[in-house]
C-alpha positions in Angstrom: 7.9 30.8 69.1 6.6 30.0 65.3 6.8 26.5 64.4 7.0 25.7 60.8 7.3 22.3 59.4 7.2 22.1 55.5 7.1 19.1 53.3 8.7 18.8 49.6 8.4 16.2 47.2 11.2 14.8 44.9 11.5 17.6 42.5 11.8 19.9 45.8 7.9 21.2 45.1 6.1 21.9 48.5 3.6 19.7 49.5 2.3 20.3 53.0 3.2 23.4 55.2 2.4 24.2 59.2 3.0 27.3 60.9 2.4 27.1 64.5 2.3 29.7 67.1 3.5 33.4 67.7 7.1 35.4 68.1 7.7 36.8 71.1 9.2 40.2 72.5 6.5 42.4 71.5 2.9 43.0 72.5 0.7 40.9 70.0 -0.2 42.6 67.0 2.9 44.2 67.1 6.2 42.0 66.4 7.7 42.2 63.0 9.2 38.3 63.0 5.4 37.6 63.4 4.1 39.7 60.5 7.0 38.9 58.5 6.1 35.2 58.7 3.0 35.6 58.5 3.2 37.6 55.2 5.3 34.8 53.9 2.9 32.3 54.0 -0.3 33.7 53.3 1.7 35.3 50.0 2.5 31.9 49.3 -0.8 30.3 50.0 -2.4 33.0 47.7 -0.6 32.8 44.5 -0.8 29.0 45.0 -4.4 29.4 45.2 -4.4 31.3 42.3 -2.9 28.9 39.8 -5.4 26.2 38.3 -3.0 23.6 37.7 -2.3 23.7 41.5 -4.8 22.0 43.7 -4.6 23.3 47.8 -6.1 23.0 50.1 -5.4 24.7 53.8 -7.3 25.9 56.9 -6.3 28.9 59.8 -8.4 27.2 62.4 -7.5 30.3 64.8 -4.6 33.2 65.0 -1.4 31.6 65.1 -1.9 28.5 62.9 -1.8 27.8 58.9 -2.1 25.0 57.4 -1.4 24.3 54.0 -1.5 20.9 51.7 -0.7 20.5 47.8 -2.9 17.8 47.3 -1.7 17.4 43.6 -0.7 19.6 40.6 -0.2 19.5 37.2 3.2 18.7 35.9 3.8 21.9 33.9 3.3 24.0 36.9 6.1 22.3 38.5 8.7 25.1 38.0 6.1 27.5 39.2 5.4 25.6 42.5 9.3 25.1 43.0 9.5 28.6 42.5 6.9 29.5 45.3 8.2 26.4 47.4 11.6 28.1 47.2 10.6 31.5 47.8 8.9 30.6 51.5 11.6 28.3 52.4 14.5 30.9 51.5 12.3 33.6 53.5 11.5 31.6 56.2 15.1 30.2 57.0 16.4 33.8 56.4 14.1 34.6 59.6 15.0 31.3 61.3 18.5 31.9 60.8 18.2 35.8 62.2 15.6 35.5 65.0 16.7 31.2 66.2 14.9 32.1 69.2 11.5 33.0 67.5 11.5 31.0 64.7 12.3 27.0 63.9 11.6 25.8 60.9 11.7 22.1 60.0 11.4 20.3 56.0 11.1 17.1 55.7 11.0 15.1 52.2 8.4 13.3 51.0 8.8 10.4 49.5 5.5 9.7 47.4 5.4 10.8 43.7 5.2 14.4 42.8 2.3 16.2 40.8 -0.4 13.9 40.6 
């Protein structure tokens, strides 16, 4: 099963994320929940990456595991992060929602400040 946890801050802006672990019914390598996930997050690690304003920092210590932390941002790229924060949690609850026994995902809020 994949594990996801994701954290938001006030405005709904994602500030940690943690996918854990693999879908099953398929031979590995080869199960479209996985890759689908999978695609999810890295997009969304990317283009966060990407944007200046946007500090991140994450690791993949091995297969099956991403981590992900917003350690601050800038407030003008708040709609943007939103935007990417929505994106993986609407995909991710889509997959949740489709494959329950392959996927859980889990948010949490925050309650610190957002941005830095």
């Amino acid at each position: 099963m994949i594990r996801v946890g994701l954290q938001h801050d006030r405005l709904g802006c994602l500030r940690r994320f943690e996918m854990v672990g693999h879908a099953t019914g398929a031979r590995f390598g080869e199960n479209p929940v996985c890759a689908a996930a999978t695609a999810l997050a890295r997009t969304a690690a990317r283009v966060l990456d990407e944007v200046p304003a946007v500090e991140v920092r994450g690791v993949a210590e091995h297969e099956g595991r991403l981590q992900l932390h917003v350690a601050s941002y800038e407030r003008d790229a708040s709609n943007y992060l939103k935007g990417v924060s929505d994106y993986l949690l609407v995909g991710l609850r889509d997959l949740e929602r489709e494959y329950p026994e392959q996927v859980s995902v889990v948010v949490e809020d925050l309650v610190e400040t957002e941005g830095e």
